[in-house]
TORPAVO-668864 format. One record per residue (C-alpha): residue number from 0; x, y, z; residue in one letter. Coordinates in Angstrom, 2 decimals. Last residue first. Example, Ala and Ser with C-alpha at 12.3 -4.5 7.8 and 13.67 -1.06 7.14 Angstrom:
> 1 / 13.67 / -1.06 / 7.14 / S;
> 0 / 12.30 / -4.50 / 7.80 / A;
REM end
This chain:
> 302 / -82.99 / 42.74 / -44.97 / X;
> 301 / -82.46 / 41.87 / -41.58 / X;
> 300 / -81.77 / 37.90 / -42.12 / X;
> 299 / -79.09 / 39.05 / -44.25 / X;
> 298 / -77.12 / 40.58 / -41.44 / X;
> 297 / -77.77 / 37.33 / -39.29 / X;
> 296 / -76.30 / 35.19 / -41.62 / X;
> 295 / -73.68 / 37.77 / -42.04 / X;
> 294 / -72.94 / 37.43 / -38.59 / X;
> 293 / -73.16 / 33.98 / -38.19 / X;
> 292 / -70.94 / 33.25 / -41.05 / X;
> 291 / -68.25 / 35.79 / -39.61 / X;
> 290 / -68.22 / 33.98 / -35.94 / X;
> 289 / -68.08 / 30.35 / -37.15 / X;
> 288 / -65.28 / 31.74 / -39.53 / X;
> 287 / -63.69 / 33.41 / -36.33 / X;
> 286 / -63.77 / 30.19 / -34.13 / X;
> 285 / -60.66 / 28.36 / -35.37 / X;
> 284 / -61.24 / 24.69 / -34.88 / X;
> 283 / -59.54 / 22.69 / -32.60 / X;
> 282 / -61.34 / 24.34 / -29.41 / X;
> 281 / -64.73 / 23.32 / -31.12 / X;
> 280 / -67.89 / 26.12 / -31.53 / X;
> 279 / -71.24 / 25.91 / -31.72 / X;
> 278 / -73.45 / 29.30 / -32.07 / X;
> 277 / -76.89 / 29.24 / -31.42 / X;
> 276 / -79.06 / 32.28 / -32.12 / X;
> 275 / -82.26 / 32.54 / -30.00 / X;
> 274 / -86.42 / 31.97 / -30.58 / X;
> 273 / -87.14 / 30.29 / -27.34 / X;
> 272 / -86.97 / 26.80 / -30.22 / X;
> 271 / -83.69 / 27.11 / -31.10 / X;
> 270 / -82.21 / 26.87 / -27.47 / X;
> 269 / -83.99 / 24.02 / -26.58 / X;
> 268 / -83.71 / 22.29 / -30.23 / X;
> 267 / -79.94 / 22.83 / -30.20 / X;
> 266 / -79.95 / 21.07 / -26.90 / X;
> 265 / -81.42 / 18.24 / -27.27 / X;
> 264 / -79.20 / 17.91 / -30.09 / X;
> 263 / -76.22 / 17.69 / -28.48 / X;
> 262 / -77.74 / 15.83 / -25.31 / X;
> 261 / -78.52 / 13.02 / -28.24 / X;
> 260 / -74.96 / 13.75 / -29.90 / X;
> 259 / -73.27 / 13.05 / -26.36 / X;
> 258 / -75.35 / 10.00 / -26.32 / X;
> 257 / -74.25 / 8.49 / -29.14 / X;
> 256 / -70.63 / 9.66 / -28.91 / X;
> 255 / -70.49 / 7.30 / -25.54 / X;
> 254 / -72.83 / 4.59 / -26.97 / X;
> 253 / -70.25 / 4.21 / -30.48 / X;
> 252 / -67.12 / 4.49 / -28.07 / X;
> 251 / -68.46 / 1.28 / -25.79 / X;
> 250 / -69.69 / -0.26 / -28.53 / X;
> 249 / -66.52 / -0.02 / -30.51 / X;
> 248 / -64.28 / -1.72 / -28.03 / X;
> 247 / -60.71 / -0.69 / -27.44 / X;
> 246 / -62.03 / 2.66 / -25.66 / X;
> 245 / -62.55 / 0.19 / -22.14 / X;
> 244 / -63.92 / 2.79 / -19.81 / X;
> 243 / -63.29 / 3.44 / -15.78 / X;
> 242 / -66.15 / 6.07 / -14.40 / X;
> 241 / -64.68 / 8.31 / -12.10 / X;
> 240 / -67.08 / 11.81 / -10.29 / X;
> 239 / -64.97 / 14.87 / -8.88 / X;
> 238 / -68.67 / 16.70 / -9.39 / X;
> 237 / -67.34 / 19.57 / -11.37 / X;
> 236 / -64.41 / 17.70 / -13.59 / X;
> 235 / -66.37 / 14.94 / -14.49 / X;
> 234 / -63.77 / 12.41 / -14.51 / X;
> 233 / -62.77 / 9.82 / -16.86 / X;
> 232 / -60.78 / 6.94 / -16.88 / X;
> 231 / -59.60 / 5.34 / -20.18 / X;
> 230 / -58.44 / 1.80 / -20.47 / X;
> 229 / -57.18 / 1.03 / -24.10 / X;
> 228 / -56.50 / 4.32 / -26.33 / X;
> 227 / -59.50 / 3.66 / -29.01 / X;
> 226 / -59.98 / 7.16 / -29.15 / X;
> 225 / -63.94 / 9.03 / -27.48 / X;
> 224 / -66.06 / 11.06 / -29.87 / X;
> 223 / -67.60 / 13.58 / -28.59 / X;
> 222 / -66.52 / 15.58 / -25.54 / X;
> 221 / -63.16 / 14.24 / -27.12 / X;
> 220 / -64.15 / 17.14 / -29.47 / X;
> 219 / -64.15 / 19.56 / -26.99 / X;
> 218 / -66.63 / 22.04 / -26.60 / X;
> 217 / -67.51 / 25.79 / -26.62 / X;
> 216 / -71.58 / 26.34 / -26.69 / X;
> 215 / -72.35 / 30.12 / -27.75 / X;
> 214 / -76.29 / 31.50 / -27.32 / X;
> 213 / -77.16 / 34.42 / -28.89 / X;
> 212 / -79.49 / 36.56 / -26.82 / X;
> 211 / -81.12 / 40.09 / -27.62 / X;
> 210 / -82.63 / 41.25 / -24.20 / X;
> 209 / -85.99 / 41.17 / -22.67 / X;
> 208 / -88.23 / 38.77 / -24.24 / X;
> 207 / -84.35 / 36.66 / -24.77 / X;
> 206 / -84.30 / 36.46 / -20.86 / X;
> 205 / -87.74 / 35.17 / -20.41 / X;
> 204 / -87.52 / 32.36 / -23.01 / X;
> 203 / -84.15 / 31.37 / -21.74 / X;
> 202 / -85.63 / 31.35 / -18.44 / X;
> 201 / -88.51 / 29.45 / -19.65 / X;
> 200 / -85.98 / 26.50 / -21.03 / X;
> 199 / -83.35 / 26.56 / -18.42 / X;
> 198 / -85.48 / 24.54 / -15.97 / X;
> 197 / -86.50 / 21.96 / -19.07 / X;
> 196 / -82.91 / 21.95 / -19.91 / X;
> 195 / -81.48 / 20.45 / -16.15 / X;
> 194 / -84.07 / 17.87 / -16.70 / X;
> 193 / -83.43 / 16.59 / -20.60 / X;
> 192 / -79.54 / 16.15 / -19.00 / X;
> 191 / -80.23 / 14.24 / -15.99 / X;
> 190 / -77.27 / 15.42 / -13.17 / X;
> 189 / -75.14 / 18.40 / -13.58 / X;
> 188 / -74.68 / 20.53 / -16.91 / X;
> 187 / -71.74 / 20.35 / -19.42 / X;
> 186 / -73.47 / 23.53 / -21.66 / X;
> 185 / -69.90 / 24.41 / -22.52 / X;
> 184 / -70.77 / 27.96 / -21.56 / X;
> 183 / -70.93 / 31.52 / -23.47 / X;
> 182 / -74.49 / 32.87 / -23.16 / X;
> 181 / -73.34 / 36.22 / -24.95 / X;
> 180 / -76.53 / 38.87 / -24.49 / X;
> 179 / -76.93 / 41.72 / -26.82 / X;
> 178 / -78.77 / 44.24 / -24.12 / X;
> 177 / -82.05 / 46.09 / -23.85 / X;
> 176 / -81.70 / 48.11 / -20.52 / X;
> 175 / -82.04 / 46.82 / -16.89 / X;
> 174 / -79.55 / 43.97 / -16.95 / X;
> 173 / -79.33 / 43.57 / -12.51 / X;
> 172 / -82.08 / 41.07 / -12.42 / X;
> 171 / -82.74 / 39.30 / -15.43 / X;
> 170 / -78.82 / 38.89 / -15.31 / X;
> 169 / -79.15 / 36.91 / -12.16 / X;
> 168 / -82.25 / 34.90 / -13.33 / X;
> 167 / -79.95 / 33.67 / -16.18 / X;
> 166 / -76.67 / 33.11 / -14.40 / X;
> 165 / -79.12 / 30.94 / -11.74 / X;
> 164 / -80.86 / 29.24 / -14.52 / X;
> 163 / -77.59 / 28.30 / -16.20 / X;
> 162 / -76.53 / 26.57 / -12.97 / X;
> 161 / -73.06 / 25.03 / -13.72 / X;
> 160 / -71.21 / 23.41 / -11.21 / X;
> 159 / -67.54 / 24.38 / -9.92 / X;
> 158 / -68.23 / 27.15 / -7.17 / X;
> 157 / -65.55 / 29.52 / -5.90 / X;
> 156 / -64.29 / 30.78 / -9.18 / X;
> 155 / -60.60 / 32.38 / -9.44 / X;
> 154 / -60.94 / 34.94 / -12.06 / X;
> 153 / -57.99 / 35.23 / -14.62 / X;
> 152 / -59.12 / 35.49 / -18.31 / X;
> 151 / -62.57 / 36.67 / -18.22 / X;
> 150 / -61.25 / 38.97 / -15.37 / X;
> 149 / -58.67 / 40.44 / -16.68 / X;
> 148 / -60.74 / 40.70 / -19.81 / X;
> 147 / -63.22 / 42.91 / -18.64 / X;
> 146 / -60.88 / 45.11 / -16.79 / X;
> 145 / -59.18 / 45.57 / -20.00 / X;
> 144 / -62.52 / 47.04 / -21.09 / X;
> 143 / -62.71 / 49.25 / -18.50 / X;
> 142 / -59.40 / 50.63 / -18.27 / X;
> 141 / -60.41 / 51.20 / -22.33 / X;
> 140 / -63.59 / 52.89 / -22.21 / X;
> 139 / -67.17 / 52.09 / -21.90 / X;
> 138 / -68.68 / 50.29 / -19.40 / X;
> 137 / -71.70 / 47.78 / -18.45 / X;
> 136 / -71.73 / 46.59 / -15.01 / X;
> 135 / -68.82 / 44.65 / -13.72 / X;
> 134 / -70.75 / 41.11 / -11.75 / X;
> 133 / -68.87 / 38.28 / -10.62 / X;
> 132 / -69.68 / 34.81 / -9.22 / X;
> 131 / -73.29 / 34.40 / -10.70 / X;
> 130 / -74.47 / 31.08 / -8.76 / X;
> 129 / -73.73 / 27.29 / -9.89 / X;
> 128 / -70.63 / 28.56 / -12.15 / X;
> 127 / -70.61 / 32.23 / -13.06 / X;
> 126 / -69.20 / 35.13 / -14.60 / X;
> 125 / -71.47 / 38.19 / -16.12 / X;
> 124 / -69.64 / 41.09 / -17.73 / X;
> 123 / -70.78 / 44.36 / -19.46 / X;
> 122 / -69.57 / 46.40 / -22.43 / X;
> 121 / -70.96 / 49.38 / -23.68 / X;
> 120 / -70.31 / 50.63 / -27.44 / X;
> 119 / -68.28 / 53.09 / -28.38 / X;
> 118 / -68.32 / 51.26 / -32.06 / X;
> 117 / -64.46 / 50.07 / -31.72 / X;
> 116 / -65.04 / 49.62 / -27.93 / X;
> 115 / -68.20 / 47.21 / -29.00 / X;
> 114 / -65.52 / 44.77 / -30.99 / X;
> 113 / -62.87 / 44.76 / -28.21 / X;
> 112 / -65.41 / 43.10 / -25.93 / X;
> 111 / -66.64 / 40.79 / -28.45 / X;
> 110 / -63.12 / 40.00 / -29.26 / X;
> 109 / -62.07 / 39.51 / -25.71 / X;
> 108 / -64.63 / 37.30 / -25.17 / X;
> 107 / -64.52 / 34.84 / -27.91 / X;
> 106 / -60.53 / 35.07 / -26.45 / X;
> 105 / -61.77 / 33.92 / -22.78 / X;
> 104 / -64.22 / 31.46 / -24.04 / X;
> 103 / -61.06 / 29.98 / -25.93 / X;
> 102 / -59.12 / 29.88 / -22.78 / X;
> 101 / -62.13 / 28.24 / -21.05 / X;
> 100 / -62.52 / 25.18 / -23.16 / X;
> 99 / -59.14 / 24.55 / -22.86 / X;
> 98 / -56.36 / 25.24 / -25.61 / X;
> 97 / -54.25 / 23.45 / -28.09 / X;
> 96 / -56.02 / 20.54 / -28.41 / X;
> 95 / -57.26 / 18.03 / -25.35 / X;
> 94 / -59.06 / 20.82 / -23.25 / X;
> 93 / -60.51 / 20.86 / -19.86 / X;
> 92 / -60.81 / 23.83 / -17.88 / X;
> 91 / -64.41 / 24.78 / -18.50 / X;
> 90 / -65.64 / 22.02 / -16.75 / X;
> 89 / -64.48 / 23.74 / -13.61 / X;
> 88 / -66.91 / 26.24 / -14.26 / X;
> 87 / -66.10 / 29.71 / -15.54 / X;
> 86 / -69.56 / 30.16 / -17.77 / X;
> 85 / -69.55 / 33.34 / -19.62 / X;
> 84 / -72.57 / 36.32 / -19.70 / X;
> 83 / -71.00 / 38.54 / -21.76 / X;
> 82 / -73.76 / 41.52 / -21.62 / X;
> 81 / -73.02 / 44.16 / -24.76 / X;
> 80 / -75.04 / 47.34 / -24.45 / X;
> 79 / -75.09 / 49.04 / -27.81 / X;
> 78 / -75.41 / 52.67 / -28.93 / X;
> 77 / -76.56 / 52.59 / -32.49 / X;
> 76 / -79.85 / 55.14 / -32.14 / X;
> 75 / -81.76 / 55.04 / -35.54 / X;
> 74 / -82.92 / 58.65 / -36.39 / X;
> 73 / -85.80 / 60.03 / -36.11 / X;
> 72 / -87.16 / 63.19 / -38.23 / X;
> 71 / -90.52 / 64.79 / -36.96 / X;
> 70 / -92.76 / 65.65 / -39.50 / X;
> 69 / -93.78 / 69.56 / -40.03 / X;
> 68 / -96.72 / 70.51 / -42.00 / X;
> 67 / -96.41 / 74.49 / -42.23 / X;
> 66 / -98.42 / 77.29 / -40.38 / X;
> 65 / -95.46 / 78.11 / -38.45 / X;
> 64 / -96.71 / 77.70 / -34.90 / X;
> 63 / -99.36 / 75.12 / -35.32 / X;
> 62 / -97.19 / 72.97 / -37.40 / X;
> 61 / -94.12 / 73.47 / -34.99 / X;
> 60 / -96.63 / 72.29 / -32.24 / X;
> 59 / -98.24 / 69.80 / -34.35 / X;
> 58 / -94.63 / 67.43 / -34.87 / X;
> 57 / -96.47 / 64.85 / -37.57 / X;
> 56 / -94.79 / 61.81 / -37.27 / X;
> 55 / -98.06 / 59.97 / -36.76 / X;
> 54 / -98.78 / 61.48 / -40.32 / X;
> 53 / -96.35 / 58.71 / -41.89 / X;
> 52 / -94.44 / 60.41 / -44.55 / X;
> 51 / -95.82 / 59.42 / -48.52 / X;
> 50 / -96.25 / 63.24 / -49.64 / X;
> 49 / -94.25 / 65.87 / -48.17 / X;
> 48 / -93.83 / 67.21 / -44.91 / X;
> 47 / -91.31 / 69.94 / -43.93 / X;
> 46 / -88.57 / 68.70 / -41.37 / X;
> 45 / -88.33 / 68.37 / -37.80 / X;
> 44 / -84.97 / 67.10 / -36.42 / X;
> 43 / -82.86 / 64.11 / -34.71 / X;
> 42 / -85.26 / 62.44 / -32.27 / X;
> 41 / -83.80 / 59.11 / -31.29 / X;
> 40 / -85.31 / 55.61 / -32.38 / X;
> 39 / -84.74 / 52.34 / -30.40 / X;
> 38 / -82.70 / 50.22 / -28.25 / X;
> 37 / -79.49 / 50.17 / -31.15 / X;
> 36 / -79.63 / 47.09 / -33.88 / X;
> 35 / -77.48 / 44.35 / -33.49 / X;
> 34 / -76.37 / 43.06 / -37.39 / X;
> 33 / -74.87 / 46.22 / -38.23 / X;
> 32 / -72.53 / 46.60 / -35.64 / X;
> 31 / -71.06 / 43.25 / -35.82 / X;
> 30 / -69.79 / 42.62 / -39.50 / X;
> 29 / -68.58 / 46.25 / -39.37 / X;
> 28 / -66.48 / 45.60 / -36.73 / X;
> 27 / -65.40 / 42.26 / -38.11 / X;
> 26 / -64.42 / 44.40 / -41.84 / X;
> 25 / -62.74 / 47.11 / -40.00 / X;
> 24 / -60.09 / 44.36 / -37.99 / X;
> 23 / -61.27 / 43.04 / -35.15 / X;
> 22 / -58.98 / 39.98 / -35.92 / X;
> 21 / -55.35 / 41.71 / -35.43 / X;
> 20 / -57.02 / 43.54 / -32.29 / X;
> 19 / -57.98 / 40.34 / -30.71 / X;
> 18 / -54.06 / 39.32 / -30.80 / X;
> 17 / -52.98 / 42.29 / -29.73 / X;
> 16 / -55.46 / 42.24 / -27.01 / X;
> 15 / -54.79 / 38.90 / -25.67 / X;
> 14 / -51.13 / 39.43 / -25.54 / X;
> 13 / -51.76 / 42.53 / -23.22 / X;
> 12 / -54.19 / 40.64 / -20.94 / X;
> 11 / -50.85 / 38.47 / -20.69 / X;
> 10 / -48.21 / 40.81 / -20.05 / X;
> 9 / -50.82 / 42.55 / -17.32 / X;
> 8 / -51.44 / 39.62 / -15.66 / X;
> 7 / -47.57 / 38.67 / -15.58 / X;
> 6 / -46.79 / 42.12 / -14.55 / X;
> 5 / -49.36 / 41.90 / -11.44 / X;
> 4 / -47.68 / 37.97 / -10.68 / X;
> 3 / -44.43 / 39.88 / -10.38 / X;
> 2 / -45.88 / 42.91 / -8.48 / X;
> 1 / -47.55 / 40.66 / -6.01 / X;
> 0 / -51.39 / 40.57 / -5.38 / X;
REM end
C-alpha cells in the first residue's frame, strides 16, 4: 500500500474516531456496560458469616483452621468480550441518503468498538459475505482497536453473497469464551427468503446458547417503499440480477413494499423467537436513539 493512500486510511479511521468519541460520551458507556453482564463470578475475599448468607459459600478450610464460619465473598467479574460479527457484502454498498448501508455498519461499529475500550473491554472482529472473510481475535488496546476499524471501514471482500450460516458456524468455531455478539447485516439474503431463514434459524439458536447475541439489520428505506419515478431498473447488487419496473403505477409499488414488509417480518419473528435482541436501523435515521432505547430497555429488563 502507498504512503498517500496509507495517510488517507489513517485521516479517515481518524475522522471516525472523533466522531465516535463525541457519542461515547460517559452516559453511552455507562448505558453499555451495565446492561452485558461479565462471564461469571470471581473470588474476591472470605469474610465472617452472619445470618441470611448462603451456606454453599461456606470457605471450610478457613472455618476449620480458625474455628470461625467463614463465607467466601464473590464478586461480579465485568471483563467483556465484544464479537462484531458485520456483513461486508456487496449489498451493503447501496445507499440512497446520505450514506450506504455499509458506512453506517462501519460507524455502529466503531462505537461498539470504542465503547468496550472505555470499560477495558475486549474487542473482536468477524467480516464476511458467503464465507467469513476476515478474522482479528479479540483485543484490547488502542493499535488494536484502530485495527478494528480499518478494517470495518476499508476491507476489500472477495465474495458478494451473504451466508449468515457460514458467519455463524465460523464464529461457533474460533469464539471460545462467552461473548456479546453484533450480527450486523442488511439481512438481503440470496434466493427464497422463508428458505435461506429456516438454515439460519438453529444456528442462531446455537450461537445465542453460547454467546450473548443482539442482532442489528441496517436498511434502506427505498429497500421499502419504492418512488413513483417512471421506469426504474433494479439490480441486486450480489447476484448482478435486472428486473425493469414501472414506479408510476401503485400496484406495482404497493406489491414491492408488500413483500419487503412480509420478509421484514419474517424476519423479526426468526430472530425473536431463538430468544435474541433485534435492533432495526435506517441509514436516514440517526442510529444512536435506536441504540440508547435498546440499552435501557435492556437495563430495565435486568432489574
Amino acid at each position: 500500500m502507498d504512503t498517500h493512500i496509507s495517510s488517507e486510511i489513517l485521516e479517515k479511521v481518524r475522522q471516525v474516531e472523533i466522531k465516535t468519541n463525541r457519542l461515547v460520551d460517559d452516559t453511552f458507556s455507562g448505558h453499555y456496560h451495565s446492561v452485558f453482564k461479565g462471564r461469571g463470578m470471581d473470588f474476591d475475599e472470605v469474610r465472617e458469616y452472619v445470618p441470611g448468607d448462603d451456606v454453599r459459600r461456606i470457605d471450610w478450610n478457613v472455618t476449620a483452621r480458625t474455628g470461625r464460619t467463614f463465607v467466601k465473598k464473590f464478586t461480579e467479574e465485568r471483563e467483556l468480550t465484544i464479537m462484531l460479527i458485520i456483513d461486508v457484502s456487496a449489498s451493503g454498498e447501496f445507499g440512497s441518503s446520505t450514506q450506504s448501508k455499509r458506512e453506517m455498519m462501519a460507524e455502529l461499529g466503531s462505537v461498539l468498538a470504542f465503547s468496550a475500550v472505555r470499560n477495558n473491554d475486549k474487542v473482536g472482529l468477524i467480516l464476511f459475505t458467503d464465507d467469513a472473510e476476515l478474522y482479528i481475535p479479540p483485543g484490547k488496546g488502542r493499535s488494536h482497536i484502530l485495527r478494528v476499524i480499518r478494517e470495518i471501514l476499508f476491507f476489500q471482500p472477495e465474495g458478494k453473497n451473504t451466508d449468515l450460516v457460514a458467519a455463524l458456524d465460523f464464529a461457533n468455531q474460533v469464539i471460545k469464551r462467552r461473548a456479546v455478539t453484533f450480527l450486523i447485516s442488511d439481512f438481503c439474503l440470496p434466493g427464497d427468503f422463508s428458505d435461506s431463514l429456516e438454515g439460519f434459524r438453529p444456528k442462531l439458536q446455537i450461537t445465542n446458547r453460547h454467546h450473548d447475541v443482539v442482532a442489528v439489520s441496517v436498511n434502506d428505506p427505498r429497500e421499502w417503499e419504492l418512488p413513483d419515478i417512471g421506469l426504474l431498473t433494479i439490480e441486486d447488487s450480489e447476484t448482478g440480477e435486472q428486473v425493469e419496473l414501472d414506479t408510476t403505477r401503485a400496484d406495482i409499488r404497493d406489491n414491492f413494499s408488500q413483500l419487503a414488509n412480509q420478509n421484514r417480518e419474517e424476519l423479526r419473528r426468526t430472530i425473536h423467537s431463538s430468544g435474541v435482541d433485534f435492533l432495526e436501523l435506517s441509514t436516514d435515521k440517526p442510529y444512536l436513539p435506536v441504540l440508547l432505547n435498546f440499552f435501557g430497555s435492556r437495563e430495565r429488563r435486568r432489574h
